[in-house]
FIZAMI-438546 format. One record per residue (C-alpha): residue number from 1; x, y, z; residue in one letter. Coordinates in pm, 1 decimal, decimal comma, always signed. Layout:
<nodes>
NODE   pos         c1         c2         c3   code
NODE   NUM          X          Y          Z      a
...
</nodes>
This chain:
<nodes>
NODE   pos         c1         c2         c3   code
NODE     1   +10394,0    +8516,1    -4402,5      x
NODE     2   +10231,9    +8436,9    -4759,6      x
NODE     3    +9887,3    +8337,1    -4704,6      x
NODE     4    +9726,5    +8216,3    -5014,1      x
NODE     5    +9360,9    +8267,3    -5115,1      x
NODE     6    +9240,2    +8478,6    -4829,6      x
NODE     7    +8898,8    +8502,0    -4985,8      x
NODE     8    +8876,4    +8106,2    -4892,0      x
NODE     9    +8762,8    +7991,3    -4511,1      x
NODE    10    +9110,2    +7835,1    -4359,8      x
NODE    11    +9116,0    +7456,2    -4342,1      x
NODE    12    +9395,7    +7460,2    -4102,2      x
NODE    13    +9549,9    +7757,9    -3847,8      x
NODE    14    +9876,3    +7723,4    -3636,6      x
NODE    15    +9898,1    +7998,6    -3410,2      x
NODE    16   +10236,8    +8041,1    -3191,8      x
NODE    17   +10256,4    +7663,9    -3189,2      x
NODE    18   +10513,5    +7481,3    -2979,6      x
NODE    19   +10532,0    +7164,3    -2939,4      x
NODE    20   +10838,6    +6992,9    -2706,5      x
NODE    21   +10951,0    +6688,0    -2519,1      x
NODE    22   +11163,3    +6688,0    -2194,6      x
NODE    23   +11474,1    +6829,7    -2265,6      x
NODE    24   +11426,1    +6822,9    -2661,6      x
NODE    25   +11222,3    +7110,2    -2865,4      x
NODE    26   +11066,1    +6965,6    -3200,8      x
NODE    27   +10853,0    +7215,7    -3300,3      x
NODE    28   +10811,9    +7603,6    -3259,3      x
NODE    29   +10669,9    +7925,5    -3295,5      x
NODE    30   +10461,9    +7761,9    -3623,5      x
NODE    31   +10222,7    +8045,4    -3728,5      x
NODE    32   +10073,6    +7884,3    -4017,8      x
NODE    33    +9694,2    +7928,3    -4237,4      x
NODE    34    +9638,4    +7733,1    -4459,4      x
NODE    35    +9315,9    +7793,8    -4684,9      x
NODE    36    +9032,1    +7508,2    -4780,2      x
NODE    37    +9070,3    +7352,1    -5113,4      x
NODE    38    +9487,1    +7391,9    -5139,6      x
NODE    39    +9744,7    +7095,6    -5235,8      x
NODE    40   +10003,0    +7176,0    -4998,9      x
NODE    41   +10390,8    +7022,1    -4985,1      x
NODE    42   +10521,2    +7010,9    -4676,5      x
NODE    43   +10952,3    +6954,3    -4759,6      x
NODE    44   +11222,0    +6929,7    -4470,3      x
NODE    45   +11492,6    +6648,5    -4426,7      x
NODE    46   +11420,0    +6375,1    -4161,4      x
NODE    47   +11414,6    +6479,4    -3820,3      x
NODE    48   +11249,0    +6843,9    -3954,1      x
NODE    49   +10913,3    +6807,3    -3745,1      x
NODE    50   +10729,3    +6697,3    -4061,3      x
NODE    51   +10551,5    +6422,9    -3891,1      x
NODE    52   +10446,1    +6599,9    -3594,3      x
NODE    53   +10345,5    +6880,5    -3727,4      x
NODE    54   +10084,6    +6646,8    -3900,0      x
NODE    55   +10011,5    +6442,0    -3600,9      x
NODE    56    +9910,3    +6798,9    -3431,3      x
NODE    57    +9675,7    +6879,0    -3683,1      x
NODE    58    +9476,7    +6531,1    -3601,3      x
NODE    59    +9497,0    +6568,1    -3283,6      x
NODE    60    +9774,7    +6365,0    -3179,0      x
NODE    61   +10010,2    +6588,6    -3023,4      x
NODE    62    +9878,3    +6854,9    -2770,8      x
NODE    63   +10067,3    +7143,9    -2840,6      x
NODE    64   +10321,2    +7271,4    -2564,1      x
NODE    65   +10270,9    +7617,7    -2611,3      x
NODE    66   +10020,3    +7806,5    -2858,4      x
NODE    67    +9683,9    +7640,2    -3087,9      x
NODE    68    +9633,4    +7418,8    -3382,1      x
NODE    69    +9268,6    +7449,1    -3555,2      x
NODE    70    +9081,6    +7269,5    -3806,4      x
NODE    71    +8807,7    +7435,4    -3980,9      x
NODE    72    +8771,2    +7656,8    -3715,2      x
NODE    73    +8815,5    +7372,8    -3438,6      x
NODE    74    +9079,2    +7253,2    -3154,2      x
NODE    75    +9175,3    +6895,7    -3305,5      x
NODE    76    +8980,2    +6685,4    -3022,2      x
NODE    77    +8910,4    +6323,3    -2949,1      x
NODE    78    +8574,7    +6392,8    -2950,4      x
NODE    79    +8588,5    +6643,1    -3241,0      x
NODE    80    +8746,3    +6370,9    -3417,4      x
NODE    81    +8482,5    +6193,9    -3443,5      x
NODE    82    +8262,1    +6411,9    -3687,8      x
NODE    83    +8487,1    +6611,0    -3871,0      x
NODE    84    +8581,2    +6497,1    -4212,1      x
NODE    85    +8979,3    +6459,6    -4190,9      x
NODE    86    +9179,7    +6166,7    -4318,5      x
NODE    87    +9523,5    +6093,9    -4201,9      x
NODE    88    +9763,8    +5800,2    -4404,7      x
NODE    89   +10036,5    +5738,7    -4164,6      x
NODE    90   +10442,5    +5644,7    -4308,2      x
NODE    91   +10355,5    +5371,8    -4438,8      x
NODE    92   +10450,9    +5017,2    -4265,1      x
NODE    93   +10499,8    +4706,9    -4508,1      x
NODE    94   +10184,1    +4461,1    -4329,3      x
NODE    95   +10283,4    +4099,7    -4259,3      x
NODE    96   +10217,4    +3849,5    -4602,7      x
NODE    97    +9979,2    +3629,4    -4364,7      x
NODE    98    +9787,0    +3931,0    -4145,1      x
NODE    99    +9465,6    +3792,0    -4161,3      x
NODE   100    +9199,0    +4094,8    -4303,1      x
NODE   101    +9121,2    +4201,1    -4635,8      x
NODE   102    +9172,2    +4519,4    -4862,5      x
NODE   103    +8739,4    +4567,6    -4784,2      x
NODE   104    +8790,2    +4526,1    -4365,6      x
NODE   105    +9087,8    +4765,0    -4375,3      x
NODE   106    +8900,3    +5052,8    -4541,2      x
NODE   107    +8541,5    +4988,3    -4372,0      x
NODE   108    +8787,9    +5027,3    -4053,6      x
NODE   109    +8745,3    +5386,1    -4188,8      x
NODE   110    +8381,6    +5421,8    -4128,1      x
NODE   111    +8424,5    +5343,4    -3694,3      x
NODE   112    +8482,3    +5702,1    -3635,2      x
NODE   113    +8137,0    +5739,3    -3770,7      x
NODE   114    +7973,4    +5467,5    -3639,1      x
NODE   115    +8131,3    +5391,9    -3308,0      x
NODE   116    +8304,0    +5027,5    -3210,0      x
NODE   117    +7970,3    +4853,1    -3120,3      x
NODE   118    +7749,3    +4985,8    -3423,1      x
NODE   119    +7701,0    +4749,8    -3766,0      x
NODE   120    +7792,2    +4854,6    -4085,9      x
NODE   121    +7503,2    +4993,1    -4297,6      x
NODE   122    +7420,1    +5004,4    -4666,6      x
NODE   123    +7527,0    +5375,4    -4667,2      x
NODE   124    +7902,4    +5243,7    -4527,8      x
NODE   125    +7939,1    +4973,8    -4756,9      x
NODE   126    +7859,6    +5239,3    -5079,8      x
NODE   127    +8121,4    +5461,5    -4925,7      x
NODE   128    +8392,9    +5165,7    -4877,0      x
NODE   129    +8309,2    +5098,4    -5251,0      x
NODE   130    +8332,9    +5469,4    -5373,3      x
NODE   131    +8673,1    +5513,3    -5163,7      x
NODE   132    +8846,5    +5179,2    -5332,3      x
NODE   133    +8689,5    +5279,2    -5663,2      x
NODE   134    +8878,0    +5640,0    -5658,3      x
NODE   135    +9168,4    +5460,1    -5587,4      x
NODE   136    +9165,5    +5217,1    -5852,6      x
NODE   137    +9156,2    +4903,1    -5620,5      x
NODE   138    +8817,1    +4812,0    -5578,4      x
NODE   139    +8919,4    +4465,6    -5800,2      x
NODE   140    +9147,8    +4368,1    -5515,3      x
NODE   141    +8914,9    +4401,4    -5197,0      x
NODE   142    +8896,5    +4115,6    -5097,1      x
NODE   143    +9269,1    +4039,1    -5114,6      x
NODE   144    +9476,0    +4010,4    -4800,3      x
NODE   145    +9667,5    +4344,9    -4743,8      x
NODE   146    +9961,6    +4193,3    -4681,3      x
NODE   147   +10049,2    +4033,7    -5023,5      x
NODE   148    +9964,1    +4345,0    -5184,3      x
NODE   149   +10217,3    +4571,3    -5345,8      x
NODE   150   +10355,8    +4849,0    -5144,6      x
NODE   151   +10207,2    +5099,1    -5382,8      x
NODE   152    +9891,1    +4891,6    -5367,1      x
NODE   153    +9901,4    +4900,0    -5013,9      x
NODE   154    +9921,2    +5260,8    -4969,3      x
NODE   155    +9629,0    +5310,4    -5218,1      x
NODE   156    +9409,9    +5102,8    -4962,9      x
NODE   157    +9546,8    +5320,9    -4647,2      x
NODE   158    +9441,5    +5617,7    -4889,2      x
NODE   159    +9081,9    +5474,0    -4943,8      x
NODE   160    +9061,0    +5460,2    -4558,5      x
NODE   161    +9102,1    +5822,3    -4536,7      x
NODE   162    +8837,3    +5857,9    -4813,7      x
NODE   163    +8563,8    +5635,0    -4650,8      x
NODE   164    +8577,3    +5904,3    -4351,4      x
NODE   165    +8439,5    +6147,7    -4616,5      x
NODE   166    +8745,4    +6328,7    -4640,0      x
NODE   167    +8755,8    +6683,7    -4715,1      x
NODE   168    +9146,4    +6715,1    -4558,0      x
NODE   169    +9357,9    +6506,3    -4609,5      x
NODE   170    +9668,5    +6451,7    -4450,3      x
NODE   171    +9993,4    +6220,1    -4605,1      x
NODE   172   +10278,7    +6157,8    -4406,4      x
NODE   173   +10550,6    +6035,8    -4678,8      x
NODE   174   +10329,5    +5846,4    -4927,6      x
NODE   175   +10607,2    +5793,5    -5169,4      x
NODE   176   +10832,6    +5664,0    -4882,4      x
NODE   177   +10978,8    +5286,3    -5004,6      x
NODE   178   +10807,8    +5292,4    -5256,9      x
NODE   179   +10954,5    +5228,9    -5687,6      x
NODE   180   +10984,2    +5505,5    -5900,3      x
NODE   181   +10649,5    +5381,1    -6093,9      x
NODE   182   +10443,2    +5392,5    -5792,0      x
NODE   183   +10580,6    +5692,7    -5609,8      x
NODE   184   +10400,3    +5846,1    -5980,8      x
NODE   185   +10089,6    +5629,6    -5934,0      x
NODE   186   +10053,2    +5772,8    -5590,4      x
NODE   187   +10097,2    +6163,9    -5667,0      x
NODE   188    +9883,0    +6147,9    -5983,6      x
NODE   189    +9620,6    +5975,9    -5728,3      x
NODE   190    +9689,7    +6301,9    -5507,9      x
NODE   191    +9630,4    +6512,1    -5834,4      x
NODE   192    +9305,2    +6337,0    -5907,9      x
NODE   193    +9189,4    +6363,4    -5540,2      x
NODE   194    +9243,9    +6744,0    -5482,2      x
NODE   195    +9102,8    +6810,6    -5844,7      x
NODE   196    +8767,3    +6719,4    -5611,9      x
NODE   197    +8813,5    +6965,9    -5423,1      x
NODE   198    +8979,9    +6767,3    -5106,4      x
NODE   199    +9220,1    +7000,8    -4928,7      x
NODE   200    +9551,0    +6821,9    -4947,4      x
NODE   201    +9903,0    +6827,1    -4674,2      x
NODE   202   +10159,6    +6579,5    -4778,9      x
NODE   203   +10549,4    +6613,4    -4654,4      x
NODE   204   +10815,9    +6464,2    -4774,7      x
NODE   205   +11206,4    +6476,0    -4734,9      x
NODE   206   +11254,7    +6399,3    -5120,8      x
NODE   207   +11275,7    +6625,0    -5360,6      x
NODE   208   +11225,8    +6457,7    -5657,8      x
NODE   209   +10869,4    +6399,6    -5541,1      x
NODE   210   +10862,0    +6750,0    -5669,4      x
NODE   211   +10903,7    +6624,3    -6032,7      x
NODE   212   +10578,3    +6434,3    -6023,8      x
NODE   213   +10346,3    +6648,9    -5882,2      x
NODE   214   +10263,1    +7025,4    -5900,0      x
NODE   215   +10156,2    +7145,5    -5540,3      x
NODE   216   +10000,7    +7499,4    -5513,2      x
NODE   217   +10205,2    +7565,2    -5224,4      x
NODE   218   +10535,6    +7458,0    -5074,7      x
NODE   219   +10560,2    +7470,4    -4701,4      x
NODE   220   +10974,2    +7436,4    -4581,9      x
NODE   221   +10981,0    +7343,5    -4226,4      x
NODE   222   +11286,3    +7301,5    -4024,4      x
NODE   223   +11140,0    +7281,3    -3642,6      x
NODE   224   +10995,3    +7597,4    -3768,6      x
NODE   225   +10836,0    +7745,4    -4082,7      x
NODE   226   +11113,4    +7875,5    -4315,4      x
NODE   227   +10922,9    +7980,0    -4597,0      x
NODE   228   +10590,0    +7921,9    -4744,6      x
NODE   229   +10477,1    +8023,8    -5055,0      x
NODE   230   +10427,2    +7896,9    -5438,3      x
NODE   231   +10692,7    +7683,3    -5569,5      x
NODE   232   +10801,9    +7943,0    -5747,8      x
NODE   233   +10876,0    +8138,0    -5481,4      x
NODE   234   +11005,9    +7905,9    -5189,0      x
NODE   235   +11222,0    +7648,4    -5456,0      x
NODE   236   +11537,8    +7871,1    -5456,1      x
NODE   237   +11915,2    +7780,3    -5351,5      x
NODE   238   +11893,5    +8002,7    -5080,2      x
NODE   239   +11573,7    +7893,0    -4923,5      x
NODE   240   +11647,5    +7514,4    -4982,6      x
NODE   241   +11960,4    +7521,7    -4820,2      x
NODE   242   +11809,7    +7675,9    -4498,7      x
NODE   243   +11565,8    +7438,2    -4536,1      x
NODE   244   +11827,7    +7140,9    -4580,0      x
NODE   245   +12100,6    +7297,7    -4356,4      x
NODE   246   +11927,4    +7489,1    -4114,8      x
NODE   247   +12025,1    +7210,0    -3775,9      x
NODE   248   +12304,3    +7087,0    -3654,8      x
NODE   249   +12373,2    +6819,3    -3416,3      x
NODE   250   +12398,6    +6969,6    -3076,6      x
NODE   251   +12145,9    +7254,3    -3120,5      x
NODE   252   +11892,4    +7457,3    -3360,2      x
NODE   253   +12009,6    +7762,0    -3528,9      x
NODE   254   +11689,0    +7965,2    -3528,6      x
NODE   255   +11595,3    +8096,7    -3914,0      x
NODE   256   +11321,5    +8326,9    -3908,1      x
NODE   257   +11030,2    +8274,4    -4192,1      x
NODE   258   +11039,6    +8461,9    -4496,6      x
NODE   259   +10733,8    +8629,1    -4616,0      x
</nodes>
């Protein structure tokens, strides 16, 4: 396996990691490291394991077989709480009437920090303001979310993340539904955002998303890692269609990982 960067600590660690339902495996033997401070692609077609393999890393899904850690840490309710870890979630067009504001959606950010019965303080209220700021939608906060753009509202979901004091990130299909003009808005916001130094995962099944932004790394995942490595290195016919190709209805035909 290519592991990029050793010299850096590891933001995220798979180690043997299964992960399966009755009767159905989505996920396995994922032996993964990724380092702090990378922008990392994660590619597959739908139905890959993209989505849970980014639910595992937050904590979501407990793993069937094997670990998941996060700077060093099992992904825990309680462990939750105080790490610094955003997660955007596919994105889900909100209703033109639901009643709360661009500003309530992204100080819903902060109650991992403070806990459901503790006020807002001034210190909150700067951060909500930094996170819209960064994502060029601080004009709009007190606009209802749901007569927002869809590009606008994944920008807010992404200021959510920030307000945790994000230094991972995680993006399950940003670009998802979205026009060609804002699926660009959204990875040049992803280029801005890891240019801080914010450790980066976002998958998609698209890959055109490849023409608008540069990731250090390409993971291709297929119910299992098939390669990972620069995009120089894992963008190839071969690799792509095991990538692509690698399932069939009925069963999984089992590619091992390149190095």
């Amino acid at each position: 396996m290519h592991i990029p960067h050793p010299q850096l600590p590891l933001a995220v660690e798979f180690e043997s990691f299964y992960f399966t339902l009755p009767q159905q495996e989505i996920l396995w033997d994922i032996n993964l490291k990724i380092p702090s401070g990378s922008c990392i692609g994660i590619i597959g077609p739908n139905g890959s394991g993209k989505s849970t393999l980014i639910k595992s890393i937050v904590g979501l899904n407990s793993p069937s077989q094997g670990t998941v850690k996060v700077f060093g840490h099992p992904p825990t309710q309680d462990w939750r709480r105080k790490v610094q870890l955003g997660y955007v979630p596919q994105l889900k067009t909100m209703d033109k009437d639901f009643p709360i504001s661009v500003y309530e959606v992204v100080l819903l950010g902060r109650t991992g920090r403070l806990g459901w019965l503790k006020r807002p303080r001034a210190e909150d209220h700067h951060l909500v303001e930094q996170a819209l700021q960064k994502v060029n939608m601080l004009h709009l906060k007190n606009r209802p979310i749901g007569q927002l753009s869809g590009g606008q509202q994944q920008r807010v979901l992404i200021a959510r993340a920030l307000a945790t004091e994000s230094q991972l990130l995680l993006l399950d299909e940003p670009a998802t539904g979205l026009d060609i003009p804002s699926q660009q808005s959204i990875y040049r916001l992803i280029e801005d955002l890891h240019g801080e130094g914010i450790t980066i995962l976002t998958t998609t099944h698209d890959l055109a998303a490849l023409e608008y932004h540069h990731f250090d790394l390409i993971l291709c995942l297929n119910q299992t890692v098939i390669a990972f490595g620069t995009p120089e290195e894992v963008l190839v016919p071969d690799i792509l269609q095991r990538t692509f190709l690698g399932s069939q209805m009925g069963g999984i035909i089992r590619n091992a990982p390149i190095n």
